[in-house]
C-alpha positions in Angstrom: 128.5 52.6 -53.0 125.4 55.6 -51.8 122.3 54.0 -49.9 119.1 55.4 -49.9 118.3 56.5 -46.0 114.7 58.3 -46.5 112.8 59.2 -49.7 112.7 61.9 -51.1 111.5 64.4 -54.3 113.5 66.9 -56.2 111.1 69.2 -57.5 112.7 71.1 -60.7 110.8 74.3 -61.5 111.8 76.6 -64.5 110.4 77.9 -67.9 110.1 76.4 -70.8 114.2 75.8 -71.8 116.1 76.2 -68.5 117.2 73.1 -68.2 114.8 71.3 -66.2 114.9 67.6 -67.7 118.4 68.0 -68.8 119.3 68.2 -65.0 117.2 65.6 -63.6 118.1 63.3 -66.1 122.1 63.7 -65.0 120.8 64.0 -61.4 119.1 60.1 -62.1 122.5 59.1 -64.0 124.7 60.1 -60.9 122.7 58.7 -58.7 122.9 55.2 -60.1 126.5 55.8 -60.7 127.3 56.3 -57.5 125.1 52.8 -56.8 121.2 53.8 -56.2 119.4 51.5 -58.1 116.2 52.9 -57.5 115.2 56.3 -58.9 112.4 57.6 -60.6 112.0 60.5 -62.7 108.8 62.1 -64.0 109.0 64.4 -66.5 106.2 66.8 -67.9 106.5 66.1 -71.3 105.9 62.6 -70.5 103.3 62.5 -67.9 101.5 64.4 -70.1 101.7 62.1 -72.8 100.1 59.2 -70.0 98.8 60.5 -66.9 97.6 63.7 -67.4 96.7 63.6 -71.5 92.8 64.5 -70.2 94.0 67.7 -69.2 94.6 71.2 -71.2 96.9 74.5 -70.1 94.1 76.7 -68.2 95.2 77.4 -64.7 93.1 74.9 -63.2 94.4 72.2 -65.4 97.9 73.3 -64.8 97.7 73.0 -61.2 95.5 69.4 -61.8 98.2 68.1 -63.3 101.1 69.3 -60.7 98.7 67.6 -58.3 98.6 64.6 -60.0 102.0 64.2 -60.5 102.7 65.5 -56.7 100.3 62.3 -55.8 102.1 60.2 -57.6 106.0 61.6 -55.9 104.6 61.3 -52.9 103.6 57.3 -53.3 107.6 56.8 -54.4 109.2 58.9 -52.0 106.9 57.5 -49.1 108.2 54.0 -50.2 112.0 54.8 -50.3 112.0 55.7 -54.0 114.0 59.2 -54.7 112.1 61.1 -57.0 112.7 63.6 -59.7 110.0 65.9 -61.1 110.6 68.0 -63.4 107.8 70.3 -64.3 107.2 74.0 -65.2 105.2 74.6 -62.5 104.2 78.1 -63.1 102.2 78.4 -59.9 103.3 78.7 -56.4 100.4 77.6 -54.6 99.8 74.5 -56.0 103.8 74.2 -55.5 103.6 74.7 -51.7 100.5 72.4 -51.7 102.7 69.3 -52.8 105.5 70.6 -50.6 103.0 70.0 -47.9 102.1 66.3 -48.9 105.1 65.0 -50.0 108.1 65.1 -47.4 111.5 65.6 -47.8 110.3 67.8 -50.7 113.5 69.6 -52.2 112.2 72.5 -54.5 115.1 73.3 -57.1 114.7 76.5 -58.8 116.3 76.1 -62.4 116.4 79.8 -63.6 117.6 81.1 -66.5 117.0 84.8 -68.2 114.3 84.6 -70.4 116.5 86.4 -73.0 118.6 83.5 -72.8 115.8 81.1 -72.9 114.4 83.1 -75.8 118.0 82.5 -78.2 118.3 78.9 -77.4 114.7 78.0 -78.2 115.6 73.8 -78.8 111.6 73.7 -79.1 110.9 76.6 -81.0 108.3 77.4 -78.4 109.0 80.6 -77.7 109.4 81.8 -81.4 105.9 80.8 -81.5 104.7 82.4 -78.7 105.9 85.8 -79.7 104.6 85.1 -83.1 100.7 84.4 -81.5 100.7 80.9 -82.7 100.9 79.7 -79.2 98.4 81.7 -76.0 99.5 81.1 -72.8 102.4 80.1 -72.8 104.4 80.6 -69.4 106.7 83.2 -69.1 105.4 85.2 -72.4 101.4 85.8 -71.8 101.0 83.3 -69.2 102.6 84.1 -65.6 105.3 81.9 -63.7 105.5 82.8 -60.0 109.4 82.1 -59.2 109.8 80.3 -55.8 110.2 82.5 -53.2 112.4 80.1 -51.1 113.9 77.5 -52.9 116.4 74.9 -51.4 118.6 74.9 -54.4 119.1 77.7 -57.0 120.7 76.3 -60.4 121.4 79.6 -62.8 121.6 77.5 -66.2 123.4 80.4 -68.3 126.5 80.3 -66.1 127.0 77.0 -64.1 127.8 73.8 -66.0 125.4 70.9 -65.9 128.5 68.9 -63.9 128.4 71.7 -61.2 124.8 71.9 -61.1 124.8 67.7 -60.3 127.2 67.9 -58.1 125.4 71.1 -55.9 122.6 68.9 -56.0 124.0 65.7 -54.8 126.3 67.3 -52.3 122.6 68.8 -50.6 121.1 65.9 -50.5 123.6 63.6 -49.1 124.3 66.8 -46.6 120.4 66.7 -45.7 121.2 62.7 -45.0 119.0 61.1 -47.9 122.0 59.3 -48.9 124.8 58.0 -47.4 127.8 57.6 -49.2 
């Protein structure tokens, strides 16, 4: 059975479609499997739903509501509580501002090519984005600043979701944030 030893937050960063929730929620699975009770994971689509429904897709929005939910990471990993984010996060300075706050921040890049993201489409985001039925929307007419030094790189069009879990596990029990 794994113990928690220190708190901490995986922060999953992508576009739209790479794979984001899909990870965390098999990174929160195997962590309970493997006996860690505790975990919490946020999720954009739902913190927006709650925390951060006041808030719209400008830039300063966008980075209001990565601070929100960076507030919020830090208040779970400071009490013992691993935490999963997993949020577009197009921006990079309001990325290394939570870094700053929160620690044993783990930033996971989960790339993909946007061609790839672009065919798969389980939203139909993208479709209309190109169409002009959506502005701003990252990665098409809205920026995403890729992180520059990431702890973990997941590359979604080639690894499986099995090895991706198990890179990620394998880091943080490496890093000592669980014990097995």
């Amino acid at each position: 059975m794994a113990q928690v030893k220190s708190g901490f937050v995986l922060w999953f960063t992508g576009l739209s479609g790479s794979g984001k929730t899909t990870l965390s929620l098999e990174v929160e699975k195997r962590l309970k499997n493997i006996g860690i009770p505790y975990v919490q994971r946020l999720d954009g689509d739902i913190v927006r739903k709650e925390l951060t429904k006041d808030l719209g897709f400008s830039k300063a929005d966008r980075d209001e509501n990565i601070r929100r939910v960076g507030f919020v990471a830090k208040l779970l990993s400071d009490n013992g509580i691993p935490t999963l984010c997993a949020f577009i996060s197009p921006y990079k300075d309001v990325r290394n501002e939570v870094r700053q706050k929160c620690s044993n921040f783990i930033e996971i890049f989960v790339y993909c090519p946007l061609k790839t993201l672009i065919e798969r489409d389980p939203k139909g985001l993208y479709k209309k984005a190109l169409d002009g039925e959506i502005k701003g929307f990252t990665g098409i007419d809205d920026p995403y600043e890729p992180p520059e030094n990431p702890e973990i790189t997941i590359d979604t069009s080639v690894e499986s979701v099995d090895d991706e879990v198990g890179k990620i596990i394998s880091y943080i029990t490496k890093k000592g944030f669980i014990e097995m």
